[in-house]
C-alpha atoms as an extended CHARMM CRD file, in Angstrom:
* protein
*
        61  EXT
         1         1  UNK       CA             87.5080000000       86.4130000000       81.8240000000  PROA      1               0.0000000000
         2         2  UNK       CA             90.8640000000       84.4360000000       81.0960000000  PROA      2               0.0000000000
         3         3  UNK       CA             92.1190000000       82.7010000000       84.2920000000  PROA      3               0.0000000000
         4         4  UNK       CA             95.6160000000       82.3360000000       85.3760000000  PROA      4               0.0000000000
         5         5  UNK       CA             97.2580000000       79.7490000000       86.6050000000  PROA      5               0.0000000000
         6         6  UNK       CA             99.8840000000       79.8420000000       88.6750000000  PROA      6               0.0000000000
         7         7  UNK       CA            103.3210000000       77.9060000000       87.7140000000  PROA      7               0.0000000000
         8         8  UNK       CA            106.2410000000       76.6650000000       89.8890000000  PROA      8               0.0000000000
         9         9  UNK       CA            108.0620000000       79.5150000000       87.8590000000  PROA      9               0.0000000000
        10        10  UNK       CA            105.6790000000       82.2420000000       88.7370000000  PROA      10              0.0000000000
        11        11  UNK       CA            105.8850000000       81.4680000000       92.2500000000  PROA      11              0.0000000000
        12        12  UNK       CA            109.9160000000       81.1000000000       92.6360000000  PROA      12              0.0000000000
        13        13  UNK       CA            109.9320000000       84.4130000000       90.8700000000  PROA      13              0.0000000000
        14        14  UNK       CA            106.9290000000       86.2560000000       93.4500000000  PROA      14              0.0000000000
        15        15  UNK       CA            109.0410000000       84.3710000000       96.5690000000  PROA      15              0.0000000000
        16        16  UNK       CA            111.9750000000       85.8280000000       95.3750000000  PROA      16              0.0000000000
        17        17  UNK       CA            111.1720000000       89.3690000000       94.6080000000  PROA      17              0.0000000000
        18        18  UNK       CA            109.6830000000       89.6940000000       97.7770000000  PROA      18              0.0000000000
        19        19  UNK       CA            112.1150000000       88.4030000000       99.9700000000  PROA      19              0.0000000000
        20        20  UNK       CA            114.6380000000       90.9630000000       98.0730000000  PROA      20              0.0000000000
        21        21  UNK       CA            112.4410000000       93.9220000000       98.1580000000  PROA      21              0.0000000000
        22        22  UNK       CA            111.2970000000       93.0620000000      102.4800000000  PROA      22              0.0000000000
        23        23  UNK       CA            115.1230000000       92.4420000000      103.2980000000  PROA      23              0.0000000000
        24        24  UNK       CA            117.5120000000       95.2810000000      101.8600000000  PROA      24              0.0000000000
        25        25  UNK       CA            116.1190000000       98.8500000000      102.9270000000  PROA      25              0.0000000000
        26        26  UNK       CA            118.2450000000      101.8400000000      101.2570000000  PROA      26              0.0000000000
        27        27  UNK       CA            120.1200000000      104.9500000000      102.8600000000  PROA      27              0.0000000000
        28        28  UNK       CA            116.8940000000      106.4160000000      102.4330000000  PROA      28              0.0000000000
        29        29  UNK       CA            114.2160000000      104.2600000000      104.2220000000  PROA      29              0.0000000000
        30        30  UNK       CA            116.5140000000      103.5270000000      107.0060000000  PROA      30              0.0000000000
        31        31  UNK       CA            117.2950000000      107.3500000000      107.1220000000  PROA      31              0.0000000000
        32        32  UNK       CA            113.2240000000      107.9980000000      107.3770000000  PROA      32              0.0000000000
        33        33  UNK       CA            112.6990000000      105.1370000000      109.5740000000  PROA      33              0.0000000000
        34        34  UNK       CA            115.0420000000      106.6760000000      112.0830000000  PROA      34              0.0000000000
        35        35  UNK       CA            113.6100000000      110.1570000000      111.2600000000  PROA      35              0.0000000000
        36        36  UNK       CA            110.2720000000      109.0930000000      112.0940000000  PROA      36              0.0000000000
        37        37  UNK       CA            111.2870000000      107.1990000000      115.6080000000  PROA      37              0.0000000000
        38        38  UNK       CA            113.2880000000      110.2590000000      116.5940000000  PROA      38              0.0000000000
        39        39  UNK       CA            110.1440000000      112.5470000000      115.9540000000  PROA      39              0.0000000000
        40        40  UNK       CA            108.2090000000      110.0370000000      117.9160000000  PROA      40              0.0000000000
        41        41  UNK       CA            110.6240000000      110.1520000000      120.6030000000  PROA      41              0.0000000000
        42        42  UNK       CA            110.8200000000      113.7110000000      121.0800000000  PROA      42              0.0000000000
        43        43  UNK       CA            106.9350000000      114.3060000000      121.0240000000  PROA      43              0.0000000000
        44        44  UNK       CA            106.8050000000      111.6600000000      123.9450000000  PROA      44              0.0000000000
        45        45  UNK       CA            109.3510000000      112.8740000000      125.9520000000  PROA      45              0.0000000000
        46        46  UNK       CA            107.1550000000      116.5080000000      127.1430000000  PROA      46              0.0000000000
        47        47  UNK       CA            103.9290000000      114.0440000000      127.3060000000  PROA      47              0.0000000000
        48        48  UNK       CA            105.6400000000      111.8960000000      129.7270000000  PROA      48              0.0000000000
        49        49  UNK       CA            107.2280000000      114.9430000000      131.6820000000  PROA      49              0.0000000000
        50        50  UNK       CA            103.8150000000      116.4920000000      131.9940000000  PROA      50              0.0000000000
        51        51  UNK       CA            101.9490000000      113.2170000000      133.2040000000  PROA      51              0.0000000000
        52        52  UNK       CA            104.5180000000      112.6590000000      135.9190000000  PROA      52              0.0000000000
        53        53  UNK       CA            104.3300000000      116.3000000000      137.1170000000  PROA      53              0.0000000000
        54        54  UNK       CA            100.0690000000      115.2520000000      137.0280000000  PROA      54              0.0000000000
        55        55  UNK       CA            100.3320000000      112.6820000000      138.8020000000  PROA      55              0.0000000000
        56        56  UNK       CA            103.3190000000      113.5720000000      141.7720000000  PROA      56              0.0000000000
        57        57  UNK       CA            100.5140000000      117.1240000000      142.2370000000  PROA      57              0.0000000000
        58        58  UNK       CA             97.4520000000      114.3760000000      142.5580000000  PROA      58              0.0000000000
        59        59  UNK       CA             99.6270000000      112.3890000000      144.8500000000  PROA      59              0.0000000000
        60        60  UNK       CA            100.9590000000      115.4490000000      147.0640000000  PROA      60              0.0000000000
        61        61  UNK       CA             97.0570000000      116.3930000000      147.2860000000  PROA      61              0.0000000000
């Protein structure tokens, strides 16, 4: 098995195609991120309505 080593190079390189690729988000992941929390959002909102409706009829009982 060969081993590799890692260089000063190597690592400048990894740091910086990481920090690129973490940082700048296209039209289309920001336009799924805000899909998704949107969709999460609305599938909350009758969950929510529905446990305060439970919870004033326990209260009135």
């Amino acid at each position: 098995m060969r081993q590799q080593y890692r260089t000063a190079a190597i690592d400048a390189a990894n740091k910086f195609f990481k920090e690129t690729s973490q940082n700048n988000a296209t039209d289309y992941e920001k336009a799924q991120l805000a899909l998704h929390a949107n969709r999460k959002r609305l599938r909350a909102e009758p969950l929510a309505k529905e446990a305060e409706r439970q919870a004033r009829r326990d209260w009135a009982q």
